[in-house]
C-alpha positions in Angstrom: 205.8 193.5 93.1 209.6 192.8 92.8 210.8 191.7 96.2 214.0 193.1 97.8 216.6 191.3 97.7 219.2 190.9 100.8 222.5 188.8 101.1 223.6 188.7 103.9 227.0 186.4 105.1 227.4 184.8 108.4 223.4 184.6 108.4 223.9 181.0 109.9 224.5 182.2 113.5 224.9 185.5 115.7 224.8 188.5 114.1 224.4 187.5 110.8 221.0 185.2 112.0 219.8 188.1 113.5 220.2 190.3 110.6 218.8 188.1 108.0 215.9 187.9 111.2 215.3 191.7 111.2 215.4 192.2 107.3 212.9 189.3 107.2 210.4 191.2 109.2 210.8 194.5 107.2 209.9 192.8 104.1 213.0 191.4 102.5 213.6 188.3 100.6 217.1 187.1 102.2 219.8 184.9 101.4 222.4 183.5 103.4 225.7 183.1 102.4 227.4 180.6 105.3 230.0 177.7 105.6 226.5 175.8 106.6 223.4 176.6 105.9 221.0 179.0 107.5 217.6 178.0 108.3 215.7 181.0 108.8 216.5 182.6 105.2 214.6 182.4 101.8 217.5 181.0 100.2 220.7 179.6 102.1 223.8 178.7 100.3 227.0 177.4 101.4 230.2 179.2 100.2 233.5 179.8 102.3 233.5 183.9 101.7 237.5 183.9 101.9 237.0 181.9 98.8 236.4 184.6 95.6 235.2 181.9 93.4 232.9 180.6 95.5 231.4 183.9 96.9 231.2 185.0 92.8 228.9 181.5 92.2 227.0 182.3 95.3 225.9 185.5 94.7 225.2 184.4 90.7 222.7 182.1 92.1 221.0 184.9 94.2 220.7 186.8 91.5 219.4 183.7 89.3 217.0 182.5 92.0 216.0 185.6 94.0 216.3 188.8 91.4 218.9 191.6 91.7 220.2 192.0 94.8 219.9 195.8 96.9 221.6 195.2 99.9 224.7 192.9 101.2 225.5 192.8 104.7 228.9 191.0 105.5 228.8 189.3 109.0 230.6 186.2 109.0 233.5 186.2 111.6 236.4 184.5 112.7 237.7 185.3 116.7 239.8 184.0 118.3 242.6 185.6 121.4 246.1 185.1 120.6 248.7 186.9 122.1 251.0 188.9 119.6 254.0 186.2 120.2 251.8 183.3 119.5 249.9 184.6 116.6 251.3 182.4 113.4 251.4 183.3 109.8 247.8 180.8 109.1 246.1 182.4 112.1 247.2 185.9 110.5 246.7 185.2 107.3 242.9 183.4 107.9 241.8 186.2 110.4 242.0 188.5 107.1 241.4 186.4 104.8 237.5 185.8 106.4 237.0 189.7 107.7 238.7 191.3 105.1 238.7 189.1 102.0 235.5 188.0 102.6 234.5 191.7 103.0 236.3 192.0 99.5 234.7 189.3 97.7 231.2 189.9 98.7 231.5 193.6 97.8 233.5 192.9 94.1 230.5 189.8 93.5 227.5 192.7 93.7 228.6 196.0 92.9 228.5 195.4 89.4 224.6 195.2 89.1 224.1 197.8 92.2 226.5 200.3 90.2 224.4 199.7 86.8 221.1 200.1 88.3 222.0 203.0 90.5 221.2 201.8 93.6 222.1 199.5 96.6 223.6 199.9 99.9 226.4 197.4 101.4 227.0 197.2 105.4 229.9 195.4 107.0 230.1 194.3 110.3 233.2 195.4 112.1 233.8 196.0 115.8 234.3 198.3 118.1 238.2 197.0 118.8 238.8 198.3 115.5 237.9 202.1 116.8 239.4 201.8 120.8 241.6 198.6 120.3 241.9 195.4 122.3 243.2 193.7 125.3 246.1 191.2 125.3 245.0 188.4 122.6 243.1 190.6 120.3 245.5 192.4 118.0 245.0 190.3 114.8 241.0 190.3 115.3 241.5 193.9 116.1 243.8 194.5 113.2 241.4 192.6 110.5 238.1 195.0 111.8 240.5 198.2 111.7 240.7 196.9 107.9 237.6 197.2 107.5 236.4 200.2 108.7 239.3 201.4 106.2 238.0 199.4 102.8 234.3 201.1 103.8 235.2 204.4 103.8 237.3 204.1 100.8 234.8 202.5 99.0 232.0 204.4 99.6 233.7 207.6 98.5 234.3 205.4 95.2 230.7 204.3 94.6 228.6 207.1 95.7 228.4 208.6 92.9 227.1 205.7 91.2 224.1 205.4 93.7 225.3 203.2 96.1 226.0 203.3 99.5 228.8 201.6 101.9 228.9 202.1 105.8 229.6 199.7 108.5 229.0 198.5 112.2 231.1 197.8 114.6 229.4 196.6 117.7 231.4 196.4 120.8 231.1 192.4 122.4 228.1 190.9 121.5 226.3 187.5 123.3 226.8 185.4 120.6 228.7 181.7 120.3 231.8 183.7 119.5 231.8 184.9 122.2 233.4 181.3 125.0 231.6 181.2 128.4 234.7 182.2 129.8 235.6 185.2 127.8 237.0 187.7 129.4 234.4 189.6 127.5 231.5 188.2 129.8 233.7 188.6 133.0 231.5 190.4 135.6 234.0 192.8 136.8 234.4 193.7 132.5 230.7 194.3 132.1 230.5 196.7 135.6 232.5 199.0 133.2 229.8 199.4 130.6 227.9 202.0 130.9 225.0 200.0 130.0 226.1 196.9 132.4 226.2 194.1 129.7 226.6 193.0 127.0 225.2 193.9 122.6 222.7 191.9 121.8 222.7 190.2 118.1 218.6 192.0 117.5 220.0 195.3 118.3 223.1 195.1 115.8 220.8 194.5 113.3 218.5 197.0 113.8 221.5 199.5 113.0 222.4 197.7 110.0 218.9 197.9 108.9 218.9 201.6 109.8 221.4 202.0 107.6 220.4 200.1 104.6 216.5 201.2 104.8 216.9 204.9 107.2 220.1 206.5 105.6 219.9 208.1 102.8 223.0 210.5 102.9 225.1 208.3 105.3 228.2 207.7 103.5 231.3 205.6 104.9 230.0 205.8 108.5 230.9 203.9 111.3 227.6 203.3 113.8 229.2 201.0 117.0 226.3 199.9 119.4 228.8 199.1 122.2 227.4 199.6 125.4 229.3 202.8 125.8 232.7 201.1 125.8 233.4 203.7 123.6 232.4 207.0 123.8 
């Protein structure tokens, strides 16, 4: 039986550990794609994902090593909080370069085989800043997710035709290491806002990027944000 091949980036840590995790126990063969490697993946590489030649070579050998590969989820991450003033051109610049380059170079590396064998599905990890916007600090972060949520729905309207499918997440904060202790983000007073009282959990961001690689047929440049109810 030909196994099902999943990259997924960012599957060192957080989100990205706990997707490679859930796709695992569904029955995929996973790769990680990480600035170190991933332990809990059938194949972990190291690659930078801002870097196009690197992310092209990584995916070459998941292809060489693993078969063809039917689904890419892009979850590495870069935070940091910067206010607007203090936000230089390197922190601007490398805050896309990771979300939305990497989201680029991923993409650009496997939609050539997904396109020619008709099938294949693509989810990006965005946020939920990118859909209500951020507090003071935030803007670039918030700025690089908006990106992203724009390049899906673009991009899916370009490849569904050919088969394949492109939606995102965008979780609102997660309890992951990006997340500091003191993050404003796991301030008491913050979380008595939610709805829910606390915070995402990495499992439960995966299990909607798994619902919308395996569960989704006709979801098409969709944004599903598991955020508590920051946003509703």
């Amino acid at each position: 039986m030909t196994p099902k091949v999943a990259a997924v980036t960012g599957a060192a840590s957080g989100i990205g550990a706990a997707v490679a995790a859930e796709l695992a126990e569904r029955g995929w063969t996973v790769a990680g794609v990480d600035l170190r490697p991933a332990d809990n993946v059938a194949l972990a590489l190291t690659a930078d994902i801002a870097d196009a030649v690197q992310v092209d070579e990584a995916i070459t050998t998941i292809r060489d090593q693993l078969g063809p590969i039917e689904a890419l989820v892009t979850a590495a991450g870069h935070y940091e909080m910067v206010p607007v003033s203090a936000i230089t051109p390197e922190a601007w610049t490398k805050m896309l370069r990771v979300h939305l380059g990497g989201l680029r170079n991923t993409a650009h590396a496997v939609l050539p085989d997904m396109i020619a064998r008709r099938r294949g599905a693509i989810v990006a990890i965005s946020s939920e800043l990118a859909i209500g916007g951020g507090g003071e600090g935030d803007a670039h972060y918030a700025a690089a997710k908006g990106c992203i949520v724009g390049f899906v729905r673009s991009l899916a309207a370009e490849v569904a035709p050919h088969g394949v499918r492109v939606n995102s997440v965008a979780p609102g904060p997660t309890d992951t290491p990006l997340l500091a202790a003191d993050s404003p983000w796991r301030d008491p007073a913050y979380l008595a806002t939610l709805p829910a009282g606390r915070l995402c959990r990495p499992d439960e961001v995966a299990q909607a990027a798994a619902f919308l690689i395996e569960e989704s047929d006709f979801c098409i440049g969709e944004v599903l944000s598991p955020n508590s109810g920051a946003v509703i």
